[in-house]
C-alpha positions as CSV (number, residue, x, y, z in Angstrom):
1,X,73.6,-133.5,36.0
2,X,77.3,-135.2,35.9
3,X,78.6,-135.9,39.6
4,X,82.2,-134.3,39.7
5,X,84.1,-137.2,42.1
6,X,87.5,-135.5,43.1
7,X,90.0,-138.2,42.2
8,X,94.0,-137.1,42.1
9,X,96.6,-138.8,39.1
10,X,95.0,-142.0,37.9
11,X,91.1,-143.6,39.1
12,X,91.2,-146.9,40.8
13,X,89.0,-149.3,39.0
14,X,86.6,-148.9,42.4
15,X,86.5,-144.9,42.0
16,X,85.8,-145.7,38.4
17,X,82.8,-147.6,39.1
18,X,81.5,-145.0,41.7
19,X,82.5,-142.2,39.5
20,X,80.0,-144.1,36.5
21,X,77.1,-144.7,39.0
22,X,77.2,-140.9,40.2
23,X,76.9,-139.9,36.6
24,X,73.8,-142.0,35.9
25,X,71.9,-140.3,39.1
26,X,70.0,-136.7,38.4
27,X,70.3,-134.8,41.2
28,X,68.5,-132.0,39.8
29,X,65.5,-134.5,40.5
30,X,64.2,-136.2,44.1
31,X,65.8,-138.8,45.0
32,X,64.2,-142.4,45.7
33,X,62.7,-141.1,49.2
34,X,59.4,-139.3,50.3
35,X,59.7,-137.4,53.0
36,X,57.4,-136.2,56.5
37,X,57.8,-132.7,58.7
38,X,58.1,-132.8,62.0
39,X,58.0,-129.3,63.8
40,X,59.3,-128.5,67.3
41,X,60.4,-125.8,69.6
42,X,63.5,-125.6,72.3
43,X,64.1,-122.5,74.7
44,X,67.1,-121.0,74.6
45,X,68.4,-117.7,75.9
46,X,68.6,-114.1,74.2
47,X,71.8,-113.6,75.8
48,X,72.4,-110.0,73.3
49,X,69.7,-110.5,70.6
50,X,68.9,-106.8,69.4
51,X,72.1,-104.6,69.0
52,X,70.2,-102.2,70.8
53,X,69.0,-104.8,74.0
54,X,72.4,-106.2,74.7
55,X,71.0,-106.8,78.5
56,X,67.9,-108.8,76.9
57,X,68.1,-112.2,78.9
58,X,64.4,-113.0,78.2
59,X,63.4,-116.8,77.8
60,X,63.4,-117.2,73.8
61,X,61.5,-120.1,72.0
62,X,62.9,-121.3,68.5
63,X,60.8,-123.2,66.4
64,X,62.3,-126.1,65.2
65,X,61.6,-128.1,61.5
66,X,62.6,-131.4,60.2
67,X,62.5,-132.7,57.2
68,X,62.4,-136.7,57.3
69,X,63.3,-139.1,54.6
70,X,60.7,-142.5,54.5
71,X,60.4,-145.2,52.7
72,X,57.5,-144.8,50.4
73,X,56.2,-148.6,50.9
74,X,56.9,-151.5,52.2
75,X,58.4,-153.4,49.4
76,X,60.8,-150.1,48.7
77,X,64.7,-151.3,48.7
78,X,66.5,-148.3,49.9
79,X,67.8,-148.6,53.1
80,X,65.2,-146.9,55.8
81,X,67.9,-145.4,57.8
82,X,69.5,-144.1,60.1
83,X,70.4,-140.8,57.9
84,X,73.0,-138.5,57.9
85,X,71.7,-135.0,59.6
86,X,72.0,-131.8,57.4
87,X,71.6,-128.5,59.5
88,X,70.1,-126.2,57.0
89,X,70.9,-122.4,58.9
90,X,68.7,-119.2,56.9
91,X,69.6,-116.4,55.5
92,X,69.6,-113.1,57.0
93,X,65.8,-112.2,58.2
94,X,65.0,-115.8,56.0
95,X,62.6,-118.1,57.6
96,X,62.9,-122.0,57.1
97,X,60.0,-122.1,54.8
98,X,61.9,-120.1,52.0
99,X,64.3,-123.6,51.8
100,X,61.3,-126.0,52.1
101,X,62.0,-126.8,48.4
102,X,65.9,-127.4,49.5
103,X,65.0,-129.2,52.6
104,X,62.5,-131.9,50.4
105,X,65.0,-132.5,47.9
106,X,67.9,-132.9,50.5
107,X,65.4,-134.9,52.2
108,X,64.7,-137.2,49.2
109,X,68.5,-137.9,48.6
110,X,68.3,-139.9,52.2
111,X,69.3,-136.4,54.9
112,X,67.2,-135.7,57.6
113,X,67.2,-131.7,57.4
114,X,67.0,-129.9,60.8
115,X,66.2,-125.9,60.4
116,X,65.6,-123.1,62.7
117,X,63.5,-119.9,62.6
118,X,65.3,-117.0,64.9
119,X,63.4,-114.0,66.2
120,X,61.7,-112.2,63.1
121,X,63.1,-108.3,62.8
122,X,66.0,-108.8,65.0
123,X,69.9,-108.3,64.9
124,X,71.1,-111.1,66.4
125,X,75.1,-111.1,67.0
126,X,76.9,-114.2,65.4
127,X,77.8,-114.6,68.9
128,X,74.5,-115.4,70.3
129,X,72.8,-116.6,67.5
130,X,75.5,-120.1,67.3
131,X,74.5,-121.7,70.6
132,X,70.9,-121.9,69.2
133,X,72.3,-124.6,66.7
134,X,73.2,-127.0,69.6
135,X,69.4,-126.3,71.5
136,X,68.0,-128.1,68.2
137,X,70.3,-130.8,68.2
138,X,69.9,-131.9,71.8
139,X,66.5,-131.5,71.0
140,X,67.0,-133.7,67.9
141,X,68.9,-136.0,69.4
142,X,65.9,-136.5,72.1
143,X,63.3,-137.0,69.8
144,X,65.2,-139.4,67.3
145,X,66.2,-141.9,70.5
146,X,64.7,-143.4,73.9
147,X,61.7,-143.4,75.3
148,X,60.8,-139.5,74.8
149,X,61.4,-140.6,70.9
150,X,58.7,-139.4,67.9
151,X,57.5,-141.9,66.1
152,X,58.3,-140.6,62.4
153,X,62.0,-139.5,63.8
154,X,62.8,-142.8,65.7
155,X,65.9,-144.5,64.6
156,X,66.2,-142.0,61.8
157,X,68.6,-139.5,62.6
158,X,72.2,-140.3,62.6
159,X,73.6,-137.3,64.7
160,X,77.2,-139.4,64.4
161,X,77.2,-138.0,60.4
162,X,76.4,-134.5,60.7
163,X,76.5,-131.3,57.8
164,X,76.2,-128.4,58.1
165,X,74.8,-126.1,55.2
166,X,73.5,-122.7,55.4
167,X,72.6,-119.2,52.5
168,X,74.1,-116.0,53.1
169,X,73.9,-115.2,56.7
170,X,73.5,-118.8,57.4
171,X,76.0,-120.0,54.9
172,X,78.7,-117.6,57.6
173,X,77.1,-119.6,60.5
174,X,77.5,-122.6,59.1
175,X,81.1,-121.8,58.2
176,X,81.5,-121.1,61.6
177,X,80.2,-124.3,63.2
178,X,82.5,-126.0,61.1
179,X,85.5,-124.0,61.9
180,X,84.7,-125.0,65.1
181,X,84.7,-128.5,64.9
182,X,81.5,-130.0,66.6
183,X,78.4,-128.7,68.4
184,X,76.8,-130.0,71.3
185,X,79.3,-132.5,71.5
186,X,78.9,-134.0,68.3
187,X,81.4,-133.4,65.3
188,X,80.7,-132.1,62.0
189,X,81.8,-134.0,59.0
190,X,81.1,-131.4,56.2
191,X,79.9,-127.9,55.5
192,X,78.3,-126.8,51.9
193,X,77.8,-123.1,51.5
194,X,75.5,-121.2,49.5
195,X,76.9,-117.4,48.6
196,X,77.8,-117.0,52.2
197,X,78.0,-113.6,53.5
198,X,79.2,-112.0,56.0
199,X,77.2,-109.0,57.3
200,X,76.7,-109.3,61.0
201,X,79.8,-108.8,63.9
């Protein structure tokens, strides 16, 4: 699969050479990484989850699932991080595993992929749902870094290079977040959509 590098008037010799080493890589295969899961969960508020509960202030846990690029030995050469973070946001009533196959291959290519399940069989206003995104970072930033770290997420996550990406629903979130310029205090490089849609207020 040819990588397209957007180059205007005439290539440097430098963009020439990058623009020949992205057409030799196959991105339509996994990358030189293998990668672990890590699951979580943050509580965050309902604040208006159900269109027809917009008082519902209930406590609301959100599973959290990361996707971690390793080194598959030793003696591998490619670098063992940190990695750029790519918030992978679902579709509308999707659930995290539906992109597992995106999340691995992302994964492979050297991203660690953070994702999110949101209450199951609820309309949940773009409103409330965007603060949920910065509950997993903090959380993500927590377990990457200090004391409290995970082992398999230590020193992996670079929170300083973050994407966002998201289908549907969760490609008009991630559109969003990026409109808005960071999240939790941390700004966001880069957005990739997939058929965004927007269907919710």
């Amino acid at each position: 699969m040819p990588f397209l590098w957007p180059l205007r008037g005439r290539a440097s010799a430098a963009a020439s050479r990058i623009q020949s080493m992205m057409n030799d890589i196959d991105l339509m295969r996994d990358g030189p990484y293998v990668w672990s899961r890590v699951t979580g969960q943050v509580t965050s508020v309902r604040s208006a989850g159900n269109h027809l509960q917009q008082d519902d202030s209930r406590p609301l846990k959100l599973p959290l699932f990361v996707t971690v690029p390793m080194v598959s030995s030793p003696t591998d050469t490619a670098p063992a991080g940190p990695f750029p973070v790519c918030v992978l946001l679902n579709g509308f009533q999707a659930r995290a595993s539906y992109y597992a196959p995106l999340a691995r291959r992302l994964a492979s290519w050297g991203y660690v992929v953070l994702q999110y399940n949101a209450p199951a069989l609820t309309i949940i206003p773009d409103a409330a749902e965007m603060p949920y995104l910065g509950e997993a970072l903090r959380w993500l930033q927590a377990a990457s870094s200090g004391e409290a770290a995970q082992p398999t997420l230590q020193g992996r996550a670079d929170l300083n290079r973050l994407v966002v990406a998201g289908h549907s629903r969760g490609g008009k979130l991630a559109a969003l977040h990026f409109c808005s310029g960071s999240v939790a205090g941390l700004p966001i490089r880069s957005a990739f959509l997939i058929d965004p849609v927007d269907n919710t207020a």
